[in-house]
C-alpha positions in Angstrom: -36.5 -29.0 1.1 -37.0 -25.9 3.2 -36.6 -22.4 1.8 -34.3 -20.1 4.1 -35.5 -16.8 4.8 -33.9 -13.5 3.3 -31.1 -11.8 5.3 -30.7 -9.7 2.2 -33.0 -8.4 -0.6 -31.0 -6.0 -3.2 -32.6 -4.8 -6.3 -30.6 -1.7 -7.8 -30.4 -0.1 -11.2 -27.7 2.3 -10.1 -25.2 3.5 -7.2 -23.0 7.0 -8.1 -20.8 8.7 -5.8 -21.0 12.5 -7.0 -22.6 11.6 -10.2 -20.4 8.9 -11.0 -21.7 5.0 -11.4 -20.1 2.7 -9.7 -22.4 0.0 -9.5 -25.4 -0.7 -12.1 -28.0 -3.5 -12.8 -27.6 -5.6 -9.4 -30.2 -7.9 -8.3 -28.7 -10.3 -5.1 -31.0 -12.0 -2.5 -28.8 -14.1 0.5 -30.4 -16.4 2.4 -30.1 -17.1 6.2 -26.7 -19.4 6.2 -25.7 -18.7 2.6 -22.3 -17.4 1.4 -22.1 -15.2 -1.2 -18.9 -14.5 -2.9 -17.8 -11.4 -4.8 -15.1 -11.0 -6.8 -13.3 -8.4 -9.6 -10.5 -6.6 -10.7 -9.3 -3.0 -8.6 -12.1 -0.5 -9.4 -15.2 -3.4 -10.8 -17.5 -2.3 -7.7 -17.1 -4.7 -5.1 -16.5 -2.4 -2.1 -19.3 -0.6 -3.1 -21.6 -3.4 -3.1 -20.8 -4.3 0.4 -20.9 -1.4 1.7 -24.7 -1.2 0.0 -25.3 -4.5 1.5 -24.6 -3.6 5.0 -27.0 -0.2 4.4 -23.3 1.6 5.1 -23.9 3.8 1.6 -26.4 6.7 1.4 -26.0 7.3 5.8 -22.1 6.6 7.0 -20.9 6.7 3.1 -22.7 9.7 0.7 -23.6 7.8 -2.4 -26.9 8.0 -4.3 -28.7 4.5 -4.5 -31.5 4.1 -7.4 -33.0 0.7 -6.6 -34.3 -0.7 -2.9 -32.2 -2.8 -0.7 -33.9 -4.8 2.1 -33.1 -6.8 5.4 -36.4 -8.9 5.9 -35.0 -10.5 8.7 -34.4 -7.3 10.4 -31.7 -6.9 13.7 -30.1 -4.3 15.5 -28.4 -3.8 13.6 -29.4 -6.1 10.2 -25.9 -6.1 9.0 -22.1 -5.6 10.3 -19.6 -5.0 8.2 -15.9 -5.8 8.0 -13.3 -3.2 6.6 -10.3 -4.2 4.2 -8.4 -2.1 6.0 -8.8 -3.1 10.2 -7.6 0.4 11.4 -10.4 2.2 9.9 -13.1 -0.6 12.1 -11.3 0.2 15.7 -13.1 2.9 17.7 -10.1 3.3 20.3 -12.6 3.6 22.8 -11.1 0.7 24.8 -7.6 0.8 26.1 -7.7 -3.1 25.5 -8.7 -6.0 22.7 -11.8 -6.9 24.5 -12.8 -3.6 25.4 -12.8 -2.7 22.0 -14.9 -5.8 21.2 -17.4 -5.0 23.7 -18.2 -1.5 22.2 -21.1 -3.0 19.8 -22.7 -4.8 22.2 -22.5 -2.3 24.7 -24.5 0.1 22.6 -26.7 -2.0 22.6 -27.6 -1.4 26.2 -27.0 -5.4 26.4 -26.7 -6.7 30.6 -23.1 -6.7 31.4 -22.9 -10.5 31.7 -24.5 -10.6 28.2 -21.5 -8.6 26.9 -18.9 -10.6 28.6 -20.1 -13.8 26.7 -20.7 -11.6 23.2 -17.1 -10.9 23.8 -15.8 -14.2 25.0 -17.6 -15.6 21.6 -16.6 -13.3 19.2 -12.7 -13.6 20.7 -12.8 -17.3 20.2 -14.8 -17.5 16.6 -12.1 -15.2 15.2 -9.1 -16.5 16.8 -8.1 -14.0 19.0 -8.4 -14.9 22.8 -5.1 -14.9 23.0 -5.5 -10.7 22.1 -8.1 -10.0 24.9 -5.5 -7.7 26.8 -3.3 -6.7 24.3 -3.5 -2.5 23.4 -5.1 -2.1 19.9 -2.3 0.2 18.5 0.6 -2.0 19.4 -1.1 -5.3 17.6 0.4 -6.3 13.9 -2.3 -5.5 10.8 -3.0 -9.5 10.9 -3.8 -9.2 14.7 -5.7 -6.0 14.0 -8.0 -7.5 11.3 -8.9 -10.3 13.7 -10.2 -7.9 16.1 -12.0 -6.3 13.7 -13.6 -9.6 12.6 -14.2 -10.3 16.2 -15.8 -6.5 17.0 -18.1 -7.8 13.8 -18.9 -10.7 15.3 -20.1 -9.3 18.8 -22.7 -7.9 17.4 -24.5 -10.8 16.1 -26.4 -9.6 13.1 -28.2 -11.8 10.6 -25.8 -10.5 7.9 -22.3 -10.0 7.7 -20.5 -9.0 5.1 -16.7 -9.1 5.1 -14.5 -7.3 2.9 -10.8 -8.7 1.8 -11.1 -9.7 5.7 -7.8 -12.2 5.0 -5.6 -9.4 3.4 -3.4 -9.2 6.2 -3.8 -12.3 7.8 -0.7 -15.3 7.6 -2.0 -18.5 6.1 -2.3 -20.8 9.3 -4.8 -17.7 10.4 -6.6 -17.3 7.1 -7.4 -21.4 7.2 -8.5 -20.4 11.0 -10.5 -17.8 9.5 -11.8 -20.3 6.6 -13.0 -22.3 9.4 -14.9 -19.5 11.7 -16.9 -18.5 8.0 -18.6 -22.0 7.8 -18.9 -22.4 11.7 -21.0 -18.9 10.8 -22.6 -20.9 8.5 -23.9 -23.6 10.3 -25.0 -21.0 12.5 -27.3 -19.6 10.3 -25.8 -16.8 9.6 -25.5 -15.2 5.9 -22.1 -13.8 4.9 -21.3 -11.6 2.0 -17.5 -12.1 1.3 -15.5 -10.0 -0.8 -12.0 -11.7 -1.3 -9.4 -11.0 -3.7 -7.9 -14.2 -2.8 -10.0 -16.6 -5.2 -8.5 -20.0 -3.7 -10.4 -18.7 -0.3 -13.2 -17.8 -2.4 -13.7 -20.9 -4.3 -13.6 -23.1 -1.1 -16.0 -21.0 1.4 -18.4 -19.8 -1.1 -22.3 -21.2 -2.2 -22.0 -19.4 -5.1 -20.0 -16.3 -6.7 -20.3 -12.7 -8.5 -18.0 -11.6 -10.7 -18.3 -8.1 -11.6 -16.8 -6.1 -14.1 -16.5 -2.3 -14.9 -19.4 -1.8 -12.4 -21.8 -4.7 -13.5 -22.5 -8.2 -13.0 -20.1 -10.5 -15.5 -20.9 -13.9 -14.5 -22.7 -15.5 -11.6 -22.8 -19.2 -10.5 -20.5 -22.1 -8.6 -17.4 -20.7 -7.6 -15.3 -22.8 -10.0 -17.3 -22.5 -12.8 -17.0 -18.9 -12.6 -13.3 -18.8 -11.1 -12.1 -21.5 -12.7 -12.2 -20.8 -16.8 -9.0 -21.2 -18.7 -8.3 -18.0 -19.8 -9.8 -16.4 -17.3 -13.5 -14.2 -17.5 -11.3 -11.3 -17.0 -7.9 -10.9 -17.6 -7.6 -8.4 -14.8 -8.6 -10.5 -12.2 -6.8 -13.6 -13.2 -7.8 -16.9 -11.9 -7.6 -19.4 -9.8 -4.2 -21.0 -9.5 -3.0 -24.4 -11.2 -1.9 -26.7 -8.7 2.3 -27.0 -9.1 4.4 -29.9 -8.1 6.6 -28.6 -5.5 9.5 -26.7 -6.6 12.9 -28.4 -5.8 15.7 -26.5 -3.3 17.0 -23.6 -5.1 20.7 -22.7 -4.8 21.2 -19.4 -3.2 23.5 -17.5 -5.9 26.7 -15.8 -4.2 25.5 -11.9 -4.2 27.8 -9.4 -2.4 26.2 -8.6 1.0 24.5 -4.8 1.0 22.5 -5.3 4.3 23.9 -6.9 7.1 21.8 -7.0 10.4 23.9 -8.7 13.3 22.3 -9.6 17.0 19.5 -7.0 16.6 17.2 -6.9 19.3 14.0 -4.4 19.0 10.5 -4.0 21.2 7.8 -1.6 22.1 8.2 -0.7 25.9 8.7 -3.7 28.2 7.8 -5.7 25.3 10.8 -7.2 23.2 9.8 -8.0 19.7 13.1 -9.0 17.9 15.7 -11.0 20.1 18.9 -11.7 18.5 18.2 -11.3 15.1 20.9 -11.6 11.9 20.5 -12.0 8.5 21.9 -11.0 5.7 20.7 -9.6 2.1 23.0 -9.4 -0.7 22.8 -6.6 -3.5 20.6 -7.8 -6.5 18.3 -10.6 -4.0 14.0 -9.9 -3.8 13.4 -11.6 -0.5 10.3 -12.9 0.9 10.3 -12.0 5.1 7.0 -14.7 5.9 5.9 -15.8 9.3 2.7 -15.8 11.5 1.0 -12.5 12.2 2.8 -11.1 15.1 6.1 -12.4 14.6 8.5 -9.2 13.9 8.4 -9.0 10.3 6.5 -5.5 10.7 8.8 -4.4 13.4 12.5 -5.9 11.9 11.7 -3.2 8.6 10.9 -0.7 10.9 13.8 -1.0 12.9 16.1 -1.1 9.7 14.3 1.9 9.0 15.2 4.0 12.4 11.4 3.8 13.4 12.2 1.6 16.5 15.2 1.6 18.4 17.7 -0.9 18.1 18.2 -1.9 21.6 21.4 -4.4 21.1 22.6 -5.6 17.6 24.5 -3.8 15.1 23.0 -2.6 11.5 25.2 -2.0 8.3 23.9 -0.8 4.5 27.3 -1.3 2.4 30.2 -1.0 4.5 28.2 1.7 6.5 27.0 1.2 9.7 23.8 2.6 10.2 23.0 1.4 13.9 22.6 5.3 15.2 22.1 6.9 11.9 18.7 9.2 12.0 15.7 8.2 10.5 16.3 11.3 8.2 19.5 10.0 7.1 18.2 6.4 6.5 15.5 8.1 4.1 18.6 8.8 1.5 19.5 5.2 1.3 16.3 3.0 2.5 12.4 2.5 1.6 9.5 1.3 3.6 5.8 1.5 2.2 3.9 0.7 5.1 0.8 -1.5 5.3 -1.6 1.1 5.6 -0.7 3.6 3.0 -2.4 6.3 3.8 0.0 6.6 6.6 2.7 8.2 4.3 0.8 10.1 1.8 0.2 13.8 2.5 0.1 16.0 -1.3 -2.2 17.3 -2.8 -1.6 15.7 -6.0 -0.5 12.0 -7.0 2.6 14.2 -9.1 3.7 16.1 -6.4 3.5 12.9 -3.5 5.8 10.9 -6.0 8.6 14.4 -6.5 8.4 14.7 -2.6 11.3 12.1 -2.1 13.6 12.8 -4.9 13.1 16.6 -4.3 13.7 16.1 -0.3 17.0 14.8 -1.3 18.2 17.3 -2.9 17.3 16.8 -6.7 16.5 19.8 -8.8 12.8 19.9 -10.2 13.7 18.5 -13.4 15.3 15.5 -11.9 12.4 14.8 -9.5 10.5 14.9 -12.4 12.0 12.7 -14.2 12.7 9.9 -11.5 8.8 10.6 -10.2 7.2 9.9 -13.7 9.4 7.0 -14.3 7.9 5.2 -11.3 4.7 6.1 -11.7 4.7 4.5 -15.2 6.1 1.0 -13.5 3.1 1.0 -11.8 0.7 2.3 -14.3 -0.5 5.6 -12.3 1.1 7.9 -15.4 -2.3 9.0 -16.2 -3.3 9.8 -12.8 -0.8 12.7 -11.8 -3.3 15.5 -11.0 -5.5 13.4 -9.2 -5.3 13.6 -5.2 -4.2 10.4 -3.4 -7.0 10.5 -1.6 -9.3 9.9 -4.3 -7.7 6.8 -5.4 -8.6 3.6 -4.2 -7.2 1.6 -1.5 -5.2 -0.7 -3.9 -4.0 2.4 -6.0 -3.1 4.3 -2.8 -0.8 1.1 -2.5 0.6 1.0 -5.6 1.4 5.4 -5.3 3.3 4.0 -2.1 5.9 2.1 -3.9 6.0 4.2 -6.5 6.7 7.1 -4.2 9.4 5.4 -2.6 10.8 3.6 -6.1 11.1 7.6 -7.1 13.8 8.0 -4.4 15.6 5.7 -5.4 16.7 3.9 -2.4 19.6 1.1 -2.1 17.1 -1.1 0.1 13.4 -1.4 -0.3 10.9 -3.0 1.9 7.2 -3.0 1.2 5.0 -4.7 4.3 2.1 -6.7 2.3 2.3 -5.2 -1.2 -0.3 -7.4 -3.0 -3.5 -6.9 0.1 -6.7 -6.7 -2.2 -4.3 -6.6 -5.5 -6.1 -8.2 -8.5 -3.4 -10.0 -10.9 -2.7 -6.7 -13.3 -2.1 -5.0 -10.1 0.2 -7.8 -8.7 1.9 -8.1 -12.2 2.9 -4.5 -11.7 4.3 -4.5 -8.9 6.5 -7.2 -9.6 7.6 -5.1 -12.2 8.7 -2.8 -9.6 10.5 -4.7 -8.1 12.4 -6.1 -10.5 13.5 -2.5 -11.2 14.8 -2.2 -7.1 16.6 -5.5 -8.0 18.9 -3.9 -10.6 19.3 -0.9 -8.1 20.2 -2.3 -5.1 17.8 -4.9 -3.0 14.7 -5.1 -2.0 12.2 -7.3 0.8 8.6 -8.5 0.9 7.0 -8.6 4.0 3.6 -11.2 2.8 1.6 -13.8 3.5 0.6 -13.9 -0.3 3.1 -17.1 -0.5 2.0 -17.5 -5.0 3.2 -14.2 -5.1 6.3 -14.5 -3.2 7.1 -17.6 -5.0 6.5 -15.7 -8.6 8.7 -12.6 -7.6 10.6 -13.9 -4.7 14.4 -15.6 -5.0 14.3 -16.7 -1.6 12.0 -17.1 1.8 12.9 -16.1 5.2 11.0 -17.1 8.1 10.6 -14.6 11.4 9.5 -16.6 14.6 9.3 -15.6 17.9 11.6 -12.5 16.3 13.9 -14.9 14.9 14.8 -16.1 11.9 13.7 -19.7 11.5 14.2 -21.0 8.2 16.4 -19.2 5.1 15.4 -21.4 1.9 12.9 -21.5 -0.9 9.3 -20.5 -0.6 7.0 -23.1 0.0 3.5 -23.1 -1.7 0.0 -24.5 -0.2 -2.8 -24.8 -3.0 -5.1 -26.9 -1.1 -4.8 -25.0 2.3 -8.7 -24.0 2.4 -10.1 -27.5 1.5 -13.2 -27.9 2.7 
């Protein structure tokens, strides 16, 4: 049996940002068409190993690295990385999908007809031909973190390490994407996956590290490290028992509180929603699934004011909000976006929580109070002098709802909550929105279908900008069998 050559050679005793470890005691060699998993709770290290493996930390990242990490196999470059979240990858350097693609190989100084193929490849292995001349910005998050994947792909470097590359992507896509990982493989190419999704994880990987607190907790097979009953760590959680299916359940008389009737929406000459009703009664958490690209982003932003509503009529209550200002909407609806930095701007985590309440009118001490209260649903009470900034990506998520919880809004809609959640993290924000459930109602825009069947009364299915299918949600376990 032949021994692959190293496409990755990692032997570090420590990584600190600003004096702070992250990541200690790592030794990790990949050979040429291996997959490497990684896997841990919010905070255990796993971004930062990545980014160490691509050579991103210590040059585009500050970070101090005690320990030597290698690329025998060399490349130009050795390593591309994938981001969690796609809009940080994009350059915007291209006005179109496969202009943005070409970028990487165009730096380097590749023959144009090179490039055209690089692109034509990396389109196709990441499911996104179909994209070539779309406009970056106007794409969903799904369609975004396909280009990404693809712009990664272009390049063609021995290594590629991916992290939570399916957090935003709709399950028919993230089976697609299953599928483009082990056509990599077969290519000889190694691959360093970071997934919060363990399912994925179990079925792509060679092998898996767990890490813990900053340190290696178990390394092996996938299911013998995913699968123990309780789990290695709690945090994490584990792989998912496989349920019989669930039967119909009755949809419970609620009295309506959102009405949306023959709502059409778009960006420019492009029509998104066409002739969209549904209704949500008062006390219902709704799933909104569907592939990436189908409205659900762009229905909550129109309920929200953010997009015009070009026909169709919108009512909250017995109000009709149709022309209301987005302003105005802000006193009675939510929306945490799926990028959260997007909507956080104080300088504290305190203050970005009080800026709702208090932009409604509330005195201090009410703020206060309504602020602290939803930071403690999501288990950021200890972290209100930090800035948002500093948190991590999954944190910055979790400030997001409770920043909107503190508002207290009638209607609440949070566009792919659980992206790169670990199950405490998921746990909590259940919890929140159990809380919006006895205040008013709330929706879930995901693709995380185990977590919109735990927290979920009922599925609704946006096609085409319709809705498809109103009924219970509808679990795959076996969707990334090899």
């Amino acid at each position: 049996m032949s021994i692959e050559p190293l496409a990755l050679s990692m032997r570090v005793r420590t990584i600190a940002y600003d004096g702070r470890i992250a990541l200690r005691d790592v030794a990790l060699d990949i050979a040429r068409g291996e997959i490497v998993g990684v896997a841990g709770h919010v905070g255990a290290g796993k971004s930062t190993l990545a980014l160490a493996a691509a050579g991103l930390l210590g040059r585009s990242v500050p970070a101090t690295i005690e320990g030597a990490i290698e690329h025998p196999l060399g490349g130009r470059p050795p390593a591309a990385f994938v981001f969690a979240n796609p809009s940080t990858q994009l350059t915007e350097l291209g006005e179109t999908v496969e202009e943005e693609v070409a970028v990487g190989p165009e730096n380097q100084a590749l023959a144009s007809a090179a490039i055209r193929a690089r692109v034509d490849d990396a389109l196709a292995q990441a499911n996104a031909t179909a994209l070539a001349l779309r406009i970056p910005r106007e794409l969903s998050g799904g369609e975004l973190q396909r280009v990404a994947l693809a712009s990664a792909l272009a390049l063609e470097a021995p290594l590629l390490v991916l992290d939570e590359p399916t957090a935003q992507l709709d399950p028919e896509a993230a089976v697609r994407f299953a599928g483009a990982v082990r056509g990599l493989r077969d290519r000889g190419v190694a691959v360093l996956l970071v997934e919060q999704n363990l399912e994925l994880l179990a079925s792509l990987a060679d092998r898996v590290i767990l890490l813990a607190d900053g340190a290696v907790l178990a390394t092996g097979a996938p299911r013998d490290v995913l699968g123990r009953d309780p789990p290695l760590d709690a945090r994490l959680g584990g792989l998912r028992t496989p349920r019989a299916p669930l039967p119909e359940r009755v949809r419970a008389e609620h009295p309506s509180l959102l009405a949306i009737e023959g709502v059409s929406a778009g960006y420019g000459d492009r029509e998104v929603l066409h002739d969209l009703s549904l209704t949500i009664g008062a006390g219902e958490v709704v799933a909104w699934t569907g592939r990436n690209g189908a409205g659900k982003s762009t229905l909550a932003r129109t309920i929200m004011g953010l997009v015009e509503a070009r026909t169709g009529r919108i009512r909250l209550g017995q109000r009709d909000i149709t022309a209301l200002p987005v302003h105005e909407r802000a006193r009675l609806i939510g929306l945490v976006f799926q990028d959260p930095r997007r909507q956080l701007f104080s300088r504290t985590v305190l203050e970005e929580t009080m800026f709702g309440p208090r932009t409604l009118g509330l005195s201090r001490a009410a703020a206060l109070g309504q602020a602290r209260e939803a930071l403690a649903v999501v288990d950021l009470q200890t972290r209100e002098a930090e800035h948002p900034g500093d948190l991590a990506p999954q944190l910055q998520r979790r400030l997001a709802i409770a920043s909107a919880l503190a508002s207290r809004p009638q209607f609440l809609m949070l566009d792919e909550p659980t992206a790169g959640q670990d199950a405490e993290g998921r746990a909590l924000i259940r919890a929140a929105l159990e809380l919006q459930r006895s205040r008013g109602a709330a929706a879930v825009i995901t693709h995380d279908l185990g977590f919109a069947q735990d927290a979920c009364d009922h599925n609704v299915t946006i096609s085409h900008g319709h809705v498809s299918h109103i009924g219970r949600i509808s679990l795959e376990t076996d969707s990334f069998r090899r």
